[in-house]
N, C-alpha and C positions, 0 to 999 in steps of 0.2 A: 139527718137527711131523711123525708117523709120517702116512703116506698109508695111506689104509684101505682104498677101493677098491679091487677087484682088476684094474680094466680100469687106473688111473690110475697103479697099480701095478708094470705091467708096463710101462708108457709109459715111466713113472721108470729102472726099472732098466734098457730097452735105451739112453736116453740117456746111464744115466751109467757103463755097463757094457761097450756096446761101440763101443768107443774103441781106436784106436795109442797108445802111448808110445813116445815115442824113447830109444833107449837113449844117446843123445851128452846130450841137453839135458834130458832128463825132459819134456817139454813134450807136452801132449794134441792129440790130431790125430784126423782123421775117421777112422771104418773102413775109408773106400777109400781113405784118402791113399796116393801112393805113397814120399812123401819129406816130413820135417819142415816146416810150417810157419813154423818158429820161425828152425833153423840147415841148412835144407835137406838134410838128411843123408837117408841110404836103408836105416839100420839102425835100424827100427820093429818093435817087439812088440805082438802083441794084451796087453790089460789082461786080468790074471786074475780070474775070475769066481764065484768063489766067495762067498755070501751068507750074512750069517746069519740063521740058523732061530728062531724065537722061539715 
């Protein structure tokens, strides 16, 4: 179900946009994580951000 709103909008995409992955386990982690969640490792990337345009 597409969100229409543009305030709810934006609420949506920074939750689900910015985020760490860990490059050992794939596992999502907070933006201020310092180290995985999941397998504690310390080699996290930001999630790339690119959206599509409709």
């Amino acid at each position: 179900m597409p969100v229409t709103d543009p305030v709810q909008r934006k609420i949506a995409q920074y939750h689900l946009l910015y985020v760490k992955i860990c490059r050992k386990c794939n596992a999502k982690n907070a933006y201020t994580a310092k180290k995985c969640r999941n397998c504690r490792s310390k080699n996290l990337r930001p999630k790339k951000r690119e959206t599509k345009n409709k």
